[in-house]
C-alpha positions as CSV (number, residue, x, y, z in Angstrom):
1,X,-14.4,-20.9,-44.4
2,X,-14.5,-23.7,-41.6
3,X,-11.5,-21.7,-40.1
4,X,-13.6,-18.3,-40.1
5,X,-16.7,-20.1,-38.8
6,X,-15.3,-21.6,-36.0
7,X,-13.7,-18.4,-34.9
8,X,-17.1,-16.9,-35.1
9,X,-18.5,-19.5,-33.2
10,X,-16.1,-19.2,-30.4
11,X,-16.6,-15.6,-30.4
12,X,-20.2,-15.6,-29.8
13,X,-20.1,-18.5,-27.0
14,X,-17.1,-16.4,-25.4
15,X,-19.6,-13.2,-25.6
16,X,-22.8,-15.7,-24.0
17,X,-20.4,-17.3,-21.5
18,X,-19.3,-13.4,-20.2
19,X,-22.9,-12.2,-20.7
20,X,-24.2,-15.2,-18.5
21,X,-21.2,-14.5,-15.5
22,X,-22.4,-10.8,-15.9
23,X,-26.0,-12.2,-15.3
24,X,-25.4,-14.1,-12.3
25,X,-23.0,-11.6,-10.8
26,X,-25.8,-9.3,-11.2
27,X,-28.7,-11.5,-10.2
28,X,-26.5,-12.7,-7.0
29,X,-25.9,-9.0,-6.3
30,X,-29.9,-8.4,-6.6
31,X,-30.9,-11.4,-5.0
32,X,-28.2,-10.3,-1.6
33,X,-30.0,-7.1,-1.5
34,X,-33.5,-8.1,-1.3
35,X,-32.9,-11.0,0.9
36,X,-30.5,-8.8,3.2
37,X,-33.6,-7.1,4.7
38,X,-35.4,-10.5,5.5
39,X,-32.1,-12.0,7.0
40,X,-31.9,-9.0,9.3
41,X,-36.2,-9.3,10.3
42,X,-35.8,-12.9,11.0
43,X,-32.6,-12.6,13.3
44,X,-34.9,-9.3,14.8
45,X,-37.7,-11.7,15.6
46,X,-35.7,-14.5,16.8
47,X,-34.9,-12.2,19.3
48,X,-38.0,-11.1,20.3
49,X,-39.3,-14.7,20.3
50,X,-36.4,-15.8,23.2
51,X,-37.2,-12.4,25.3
52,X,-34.8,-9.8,23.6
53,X,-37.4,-7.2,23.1
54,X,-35.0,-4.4,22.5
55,X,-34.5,-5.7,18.7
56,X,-35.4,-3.3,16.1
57,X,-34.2,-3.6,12.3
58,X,-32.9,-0.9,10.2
59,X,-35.1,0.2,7.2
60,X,-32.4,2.1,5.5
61,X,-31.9,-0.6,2.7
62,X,-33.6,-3.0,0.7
63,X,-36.5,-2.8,-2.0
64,X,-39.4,-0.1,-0.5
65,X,-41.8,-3.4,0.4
66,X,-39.5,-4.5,2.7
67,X,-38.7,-1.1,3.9
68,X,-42.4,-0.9,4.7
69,X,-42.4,-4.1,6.5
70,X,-39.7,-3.0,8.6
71,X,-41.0,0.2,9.4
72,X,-44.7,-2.3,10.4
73,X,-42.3,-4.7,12.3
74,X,-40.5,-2.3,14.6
75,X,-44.0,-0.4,15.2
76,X,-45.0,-3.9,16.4
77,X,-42.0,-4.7,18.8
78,X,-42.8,-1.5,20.1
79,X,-46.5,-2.1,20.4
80,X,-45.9,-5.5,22.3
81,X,-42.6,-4.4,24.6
82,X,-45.7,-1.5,25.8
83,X,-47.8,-4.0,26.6
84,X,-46.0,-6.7,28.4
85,X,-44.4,-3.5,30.3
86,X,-47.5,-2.5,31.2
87,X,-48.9,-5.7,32.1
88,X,-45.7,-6.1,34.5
89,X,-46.3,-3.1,36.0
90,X,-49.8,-3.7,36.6
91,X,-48.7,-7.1,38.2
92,X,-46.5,-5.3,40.5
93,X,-48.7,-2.4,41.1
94,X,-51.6,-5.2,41.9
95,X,-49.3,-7.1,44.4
96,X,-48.1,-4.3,46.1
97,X,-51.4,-2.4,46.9
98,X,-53.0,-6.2,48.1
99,X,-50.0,-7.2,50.0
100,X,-50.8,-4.2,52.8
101,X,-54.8,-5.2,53.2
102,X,-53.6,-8.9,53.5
103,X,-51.2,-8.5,56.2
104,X,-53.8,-6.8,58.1
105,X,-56.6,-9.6,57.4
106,X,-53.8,-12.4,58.6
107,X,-53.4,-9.7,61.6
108,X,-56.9,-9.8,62.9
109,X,-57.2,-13.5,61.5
110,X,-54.3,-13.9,64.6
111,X,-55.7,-12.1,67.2
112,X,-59.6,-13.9,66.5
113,X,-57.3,-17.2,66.9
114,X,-56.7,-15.8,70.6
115,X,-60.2,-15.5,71.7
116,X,-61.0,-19.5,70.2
117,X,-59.6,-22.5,71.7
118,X,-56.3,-24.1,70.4
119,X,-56.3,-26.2,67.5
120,X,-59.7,-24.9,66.0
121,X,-59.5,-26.3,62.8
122,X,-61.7,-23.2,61.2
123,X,-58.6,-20.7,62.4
124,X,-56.1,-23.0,60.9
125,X,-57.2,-23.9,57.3
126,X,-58.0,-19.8,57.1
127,X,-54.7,-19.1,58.7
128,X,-53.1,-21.6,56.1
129,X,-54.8,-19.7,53.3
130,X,-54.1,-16.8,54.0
131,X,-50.5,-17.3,53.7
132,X,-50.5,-18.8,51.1
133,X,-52.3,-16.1,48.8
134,X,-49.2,-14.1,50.8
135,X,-46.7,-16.1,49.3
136,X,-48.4,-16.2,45.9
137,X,-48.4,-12.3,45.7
138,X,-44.6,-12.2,46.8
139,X,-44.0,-14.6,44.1
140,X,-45.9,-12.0,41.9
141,X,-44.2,-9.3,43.0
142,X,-40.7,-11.1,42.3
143,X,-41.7,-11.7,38.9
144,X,-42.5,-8.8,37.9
145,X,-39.3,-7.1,39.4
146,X,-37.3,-9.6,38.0
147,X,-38.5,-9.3,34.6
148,X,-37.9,-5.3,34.5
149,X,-34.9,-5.1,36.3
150,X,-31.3,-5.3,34.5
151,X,-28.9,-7.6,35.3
152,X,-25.1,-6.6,37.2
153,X,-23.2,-8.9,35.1
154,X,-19.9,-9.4,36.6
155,X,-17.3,-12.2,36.1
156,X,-18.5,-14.8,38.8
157,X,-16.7,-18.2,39.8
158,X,-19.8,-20.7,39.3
159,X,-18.3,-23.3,41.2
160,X,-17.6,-21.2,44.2
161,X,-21.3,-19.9,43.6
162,X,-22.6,-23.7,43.3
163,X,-20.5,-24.8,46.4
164,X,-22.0,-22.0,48.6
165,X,-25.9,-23.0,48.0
166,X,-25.0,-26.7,48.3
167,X,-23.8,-26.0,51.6
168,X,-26.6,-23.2,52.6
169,X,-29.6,-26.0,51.9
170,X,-27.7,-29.1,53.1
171,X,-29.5,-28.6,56.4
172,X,-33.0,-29.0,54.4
173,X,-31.4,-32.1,52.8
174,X,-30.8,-33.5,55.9
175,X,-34.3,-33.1,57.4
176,X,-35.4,-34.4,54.3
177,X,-33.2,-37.6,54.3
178,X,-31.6,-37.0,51.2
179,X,-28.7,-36.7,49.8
180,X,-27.1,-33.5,48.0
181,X,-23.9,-32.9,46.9
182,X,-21.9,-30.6,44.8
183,X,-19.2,-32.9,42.3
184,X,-17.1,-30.6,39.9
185,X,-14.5,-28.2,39.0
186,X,-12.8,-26.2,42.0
187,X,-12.9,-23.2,39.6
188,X,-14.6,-22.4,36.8
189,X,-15.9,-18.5,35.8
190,X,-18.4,-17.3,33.7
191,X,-20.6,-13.8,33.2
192,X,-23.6,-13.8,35.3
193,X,-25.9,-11.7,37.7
194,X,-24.3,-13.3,41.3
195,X,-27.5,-12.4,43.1
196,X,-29.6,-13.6,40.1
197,X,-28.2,-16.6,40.0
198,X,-27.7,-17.4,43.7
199,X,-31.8,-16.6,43.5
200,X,-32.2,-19.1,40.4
201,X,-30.4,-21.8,42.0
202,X,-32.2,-22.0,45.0
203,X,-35.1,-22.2,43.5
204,X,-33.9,-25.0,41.6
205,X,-32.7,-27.0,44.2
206,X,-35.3,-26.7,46.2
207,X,-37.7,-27.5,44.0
208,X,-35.6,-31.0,43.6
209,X,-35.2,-31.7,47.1
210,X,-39.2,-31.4,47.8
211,X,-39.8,-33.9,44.9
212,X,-36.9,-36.4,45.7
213,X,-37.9,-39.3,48.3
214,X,-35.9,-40.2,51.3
215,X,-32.8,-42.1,50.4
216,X,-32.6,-40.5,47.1
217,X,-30.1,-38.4,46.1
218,X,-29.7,-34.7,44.3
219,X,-26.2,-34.5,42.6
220,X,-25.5,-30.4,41.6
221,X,-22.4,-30.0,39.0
222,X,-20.4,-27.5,37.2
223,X,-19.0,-27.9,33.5
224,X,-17.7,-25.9,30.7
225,X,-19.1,-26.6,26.9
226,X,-17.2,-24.1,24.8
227,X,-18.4,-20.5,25.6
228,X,-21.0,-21.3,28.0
229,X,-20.3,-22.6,31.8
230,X,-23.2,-25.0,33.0
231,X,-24.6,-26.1,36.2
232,X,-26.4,-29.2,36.1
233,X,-28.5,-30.5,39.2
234,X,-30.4,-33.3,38.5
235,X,-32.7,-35.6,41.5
236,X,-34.2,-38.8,41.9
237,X,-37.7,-37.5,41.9
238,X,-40.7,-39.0,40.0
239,X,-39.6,-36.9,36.9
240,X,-41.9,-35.5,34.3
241,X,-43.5,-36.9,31.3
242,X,-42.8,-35.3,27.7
243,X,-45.8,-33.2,27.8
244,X,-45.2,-32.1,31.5
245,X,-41.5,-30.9,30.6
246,X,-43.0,-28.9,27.4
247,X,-45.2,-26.8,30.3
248,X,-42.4,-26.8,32.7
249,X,-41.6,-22.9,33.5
250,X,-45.2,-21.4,32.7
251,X,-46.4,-19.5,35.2
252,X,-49.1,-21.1,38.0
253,X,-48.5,-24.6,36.1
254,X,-47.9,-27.3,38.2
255,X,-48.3,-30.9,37.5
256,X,-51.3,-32.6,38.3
257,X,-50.1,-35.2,40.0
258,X,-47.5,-33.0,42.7
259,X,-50.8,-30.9,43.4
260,X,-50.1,-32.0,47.1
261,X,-47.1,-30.2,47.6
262,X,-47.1,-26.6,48.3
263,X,-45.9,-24.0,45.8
264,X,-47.4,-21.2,43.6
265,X,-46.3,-22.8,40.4
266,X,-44.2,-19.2,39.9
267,X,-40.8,-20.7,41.4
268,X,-39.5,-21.9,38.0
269,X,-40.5,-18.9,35.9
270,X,-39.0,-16.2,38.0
271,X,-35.8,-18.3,37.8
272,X,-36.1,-18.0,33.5
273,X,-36.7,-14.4,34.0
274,X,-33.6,-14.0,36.2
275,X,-31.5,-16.0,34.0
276,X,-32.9,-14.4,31.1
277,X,-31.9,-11.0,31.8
278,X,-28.2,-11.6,32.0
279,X,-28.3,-13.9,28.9
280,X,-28.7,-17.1,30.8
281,X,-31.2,-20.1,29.6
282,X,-32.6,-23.0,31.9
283,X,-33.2,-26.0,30.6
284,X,-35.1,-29.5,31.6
285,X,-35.1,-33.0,30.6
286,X,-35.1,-36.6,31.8
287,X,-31.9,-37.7,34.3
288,X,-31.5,-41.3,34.3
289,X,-32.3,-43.8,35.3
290,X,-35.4,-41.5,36.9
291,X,-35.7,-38.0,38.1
292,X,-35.4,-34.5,36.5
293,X,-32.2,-33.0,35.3
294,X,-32.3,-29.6,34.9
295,X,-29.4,-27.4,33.2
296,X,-28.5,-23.8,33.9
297,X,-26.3,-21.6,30.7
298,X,-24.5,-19.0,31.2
299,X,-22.1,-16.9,29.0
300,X,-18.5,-18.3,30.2
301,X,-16.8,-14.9,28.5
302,X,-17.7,-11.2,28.6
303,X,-17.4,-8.1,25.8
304,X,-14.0,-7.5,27.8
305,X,-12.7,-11.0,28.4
306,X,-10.4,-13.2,25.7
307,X,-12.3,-16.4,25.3
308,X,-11.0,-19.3,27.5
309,X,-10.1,-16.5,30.0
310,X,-10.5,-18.3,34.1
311,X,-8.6,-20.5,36.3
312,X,-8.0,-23.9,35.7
313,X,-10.7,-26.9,36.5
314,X,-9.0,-28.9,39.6
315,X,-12.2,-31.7,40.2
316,X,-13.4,-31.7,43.8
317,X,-16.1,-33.3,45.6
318,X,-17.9,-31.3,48.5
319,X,-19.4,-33.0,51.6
320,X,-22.6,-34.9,51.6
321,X,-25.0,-34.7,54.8
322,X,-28.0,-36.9,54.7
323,X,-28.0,-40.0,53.3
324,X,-26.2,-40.9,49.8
């Protein structure tokens, strides 16, 4: 009887033990395919969130709610990627129709300068105006181009790339008394836009060098860090606080305390946009012991490239002019 009872016993946990297995098999199987969907609209708006506004999400799968939501998500993505194309559009439309009547105000604003005697003071704070709403509608104009255009990825060397603008603004340095120099590898490739970048870096480095003092120094670098290739150029400016570097990139912002020094506060953001369109990121943050340090990402392979692909990294150090 205790034989026979046992063996009954055993039975029926061996049937609740495969019964329960079955039961989470199955609710691990239901539980994948509801949550699949949601995976799938979160990595979707990631994307769109960092600038990928091309992401859609398939609503083949998945209970019929979250079909729906899909279906209400992608009508979105393409609601929004209308309207910021239509608001870069207008912003290029808008820059290119004022540019014309401007250039023909600074024009006539030229030849009344003729008829006045040198140094009026009227002529010259107009003249200085006008140039600069000039220079703000260029930097319109770039932004909006550089957010619609695609980007010619090729494979670029970045050091080569970083040693050439060194060199190109190592004039400017040395008007400016400070010191700039390019330390890193001789050689190191990555994927980028070469025109895009060349553009990005420039405006980063000449956004250093105006906020850098005489005798200070701007050091620009090269490094790899894993699949991405970085260049790193950090001054010896007054810096930024923690909620100056949270604002750092919008457009027209500039901190109130460099109001003095001329810019259109649109430098920074075309150079996101340009980055952003061949898969690049900027970055900024403190340098220490004072200054800004601002880092530039790009993709170190391509779709066609074996990772780790590229010449060796030989370490060189490039000229300084100016001081050190």
């Amino acid at each position: 009887m205790r034989s026979r009872t046992l063996h009954g016993w055993l039975v029926i946990g061996a049937g609740e033990g495969a019964a329960m297995l079955l039961a989470v098999g199955a609710a691990f199987r239901l539980t994948g395919w509801v949550l699949r969907p949601v995976r799938v609209l979160d990595t979707a708006t990631h994307d769109i969130a960092t600038g990928r506004m091309q992401s859609r999400v398939a609503a083949a799968s998945g209970p019929p709610e979250l079909r729906r939501l899909a279906r209400s998500f992608n009508e979105m993505a393409d609601n929004v990627e209308q309207v910021l194309e239509q608001q870069r559009a207008f912003v290029a439309d808008a820059s290119h129709q004022l540019r014309n009547p401007l250039s023909a105000l600074l024009l006539r604003i030229e030849l009344l300068a003729l008829e006045l005697p040198d140094g009026h003071e009227e002529i010259a704070s107009v003249r200085a105006e006008g140039k600069r709403l000039a220079s703000v509608l260029d930097d319109l104009l770039d932004l909006a181009l550089a957010e619609h255009s695609a980007a010619d990825l090729r494979l670029t060397d970045i050091a080569e790339l970083a040693t050439d603008r060194v060199d190109a603004w190592l004039l400017v340095a040395e008007r400016e008394e400070v010191g700039l120099a390019y330390t890193g590898p001789v050689a190191i490739t990555g994927w980028a836009d070469p025109v895009a970048l060349s553009s990005a870096l420039d405006a980063v480095v000449d956004n250093a060098l105006k906020f850098t003092p005489e005798g200070a120094h701007v050091e620009v670098s090269a490094r790899t860090d894993g699949d991405t290739v970085s260049i790193v150029v950090a001054d010896g400016g007054p810096g930024l606080t923690e909620d100056e570097l949270a604002r750092v990139g919008d457009r027209f912002w500039r901190s109130s305390r460099h109001q003095n020094i001329s810019g259109s506060g649109l430098g920074l953001s075309i150079t996101r946009a340009l980055l952003a369109a061949g898969g690049g990121t900027i970055h900024y943050a403190p340098n220490e012991p004072r200054g800004l340090r601002v880092t530039i990402t790009v993709p170190r392979t391509g779709p066609s490239e074996p990772e780790g692909a590229g010449p060796g990294e030989n370490v060189k150090t490039v000229r300084t002019r100016g001081r050190p």
